[in-house]
C-alpha positions as CSV (number, residue, x, y, z in Angstrom):
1,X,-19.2,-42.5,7.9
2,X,-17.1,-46.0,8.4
3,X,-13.7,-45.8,9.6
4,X,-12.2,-48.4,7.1
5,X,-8.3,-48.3,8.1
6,X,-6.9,-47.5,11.4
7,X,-8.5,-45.4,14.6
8,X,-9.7,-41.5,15.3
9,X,-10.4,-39.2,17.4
10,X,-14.3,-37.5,15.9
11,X,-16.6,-34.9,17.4
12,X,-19.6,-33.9,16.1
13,X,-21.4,-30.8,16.5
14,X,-25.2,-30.2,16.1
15,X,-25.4,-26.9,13.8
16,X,-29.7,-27.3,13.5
17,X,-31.1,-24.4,15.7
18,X,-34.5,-25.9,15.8
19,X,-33.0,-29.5,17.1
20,X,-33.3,-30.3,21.1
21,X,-29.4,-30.6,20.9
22,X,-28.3,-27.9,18.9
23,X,-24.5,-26.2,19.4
24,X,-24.1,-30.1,22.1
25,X,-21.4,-32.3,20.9
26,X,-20.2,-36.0,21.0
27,X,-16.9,-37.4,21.1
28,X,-16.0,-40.7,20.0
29,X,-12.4,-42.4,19.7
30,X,-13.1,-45.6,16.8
31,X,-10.8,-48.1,15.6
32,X,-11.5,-49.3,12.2
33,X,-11.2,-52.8,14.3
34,X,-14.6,-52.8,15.8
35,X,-16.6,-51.9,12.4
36,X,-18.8,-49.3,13.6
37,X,-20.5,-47.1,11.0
38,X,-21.7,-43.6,12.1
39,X,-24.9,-41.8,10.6
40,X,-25.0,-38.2,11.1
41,X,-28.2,-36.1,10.0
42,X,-27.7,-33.0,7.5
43,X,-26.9,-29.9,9.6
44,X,-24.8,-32.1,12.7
45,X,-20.7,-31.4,11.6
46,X,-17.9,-33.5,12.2
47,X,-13.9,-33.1,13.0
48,X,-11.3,-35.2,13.8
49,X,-7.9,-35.9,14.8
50,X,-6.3,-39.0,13.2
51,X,-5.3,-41.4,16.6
52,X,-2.8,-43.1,13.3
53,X,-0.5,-42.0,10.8
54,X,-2.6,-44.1,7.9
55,X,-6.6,-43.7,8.4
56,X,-9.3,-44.5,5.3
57,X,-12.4,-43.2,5.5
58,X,-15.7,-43.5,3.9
59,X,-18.2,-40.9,3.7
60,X,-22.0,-41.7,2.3
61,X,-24.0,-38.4,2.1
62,X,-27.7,-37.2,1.1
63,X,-26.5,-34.4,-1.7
64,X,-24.6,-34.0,-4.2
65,X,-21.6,-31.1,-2.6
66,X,-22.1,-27.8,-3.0
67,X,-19.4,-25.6,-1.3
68,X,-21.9,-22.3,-0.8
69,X,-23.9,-24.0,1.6
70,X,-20.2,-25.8,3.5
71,X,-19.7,-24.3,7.2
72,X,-17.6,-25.1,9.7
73,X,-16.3,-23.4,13.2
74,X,-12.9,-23.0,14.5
75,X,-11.4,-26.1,15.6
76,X,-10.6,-24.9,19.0
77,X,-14.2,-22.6,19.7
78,X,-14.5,-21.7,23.3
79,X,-18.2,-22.4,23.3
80,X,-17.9,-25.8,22.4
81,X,-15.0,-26.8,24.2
82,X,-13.6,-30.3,22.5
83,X,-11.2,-32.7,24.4
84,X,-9.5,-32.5,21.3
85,X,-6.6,-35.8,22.1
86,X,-2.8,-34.0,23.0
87,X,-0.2,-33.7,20.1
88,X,0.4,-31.6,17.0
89,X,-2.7,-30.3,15.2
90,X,-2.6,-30.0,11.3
91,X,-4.8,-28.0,10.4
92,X,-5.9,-27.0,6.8
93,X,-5.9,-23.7,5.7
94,X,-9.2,-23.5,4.9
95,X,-10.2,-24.3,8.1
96,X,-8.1,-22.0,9.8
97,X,-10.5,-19.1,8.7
98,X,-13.7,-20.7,10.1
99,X,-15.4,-18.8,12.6
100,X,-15.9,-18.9,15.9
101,X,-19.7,-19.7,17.3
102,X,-20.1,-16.4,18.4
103,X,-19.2,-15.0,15.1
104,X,-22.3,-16.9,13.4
105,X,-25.6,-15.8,12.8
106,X,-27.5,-19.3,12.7
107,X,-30.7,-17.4,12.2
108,X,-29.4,-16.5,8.9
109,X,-28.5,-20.3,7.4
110,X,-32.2,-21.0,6.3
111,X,-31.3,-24.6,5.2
112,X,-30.3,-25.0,8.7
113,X,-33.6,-23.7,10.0
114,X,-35.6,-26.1,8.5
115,X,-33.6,-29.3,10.2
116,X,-34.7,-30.1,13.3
């Protein structure tokens, strides 16, 4: 992922139950000034808050999409705990009916079993 215009706010969440970091995050604030490019594994997820009111980004993945095997947590999961920045959250309505971590049975998503 490059941010190409302006600056964000990005977490990323390790989803792999096998990895040595799985359910830990990372936050990251870029600006699209200081050209840094991110490469996340398959099975680590992403969110994040746009810092300004234009932001392009570019995303560069492995597969082709396939929304059955898409999963994604509640923005604001106790578990994880993000330092999400203050102000007003839009947030989609698809997203709004992600789970919680609890709710998820990770032993269950067998593509994410054999990431590590």
């Amino acid at each position: 992922m490059q941010l190409l215009m302006g600056k964000i706010f990005i977490a990323f969440i390790d989803f792999r139950p096998k990895s040595k970091t799985f359910l830990k995050k990372k936050e990251l604030i870029i600006d699209s000034k200081n050209n840094v490019q991110i490469i996340m594994p398959p099975g680590v997820g992403s969110g994040f808050y746009a810092l300004n009111k234009l932001n392009l980004m570019y995303y560069k993945v492995s597969e082709y999409y396939n929304p059955k095997f898409e999963m994604g947590i509640k923005w604001n999961c106790d578990k994880i705990s993000i330092n999400w920045p203050k102000g007003k959250k839009i947030i989609s309505s698809k997203d709004k009916k992600n789970p919680t971590i609890k709710n998820i049975n990770f032993k269950t998503l067998k593509d994410l079993n054999k990431l590590s």
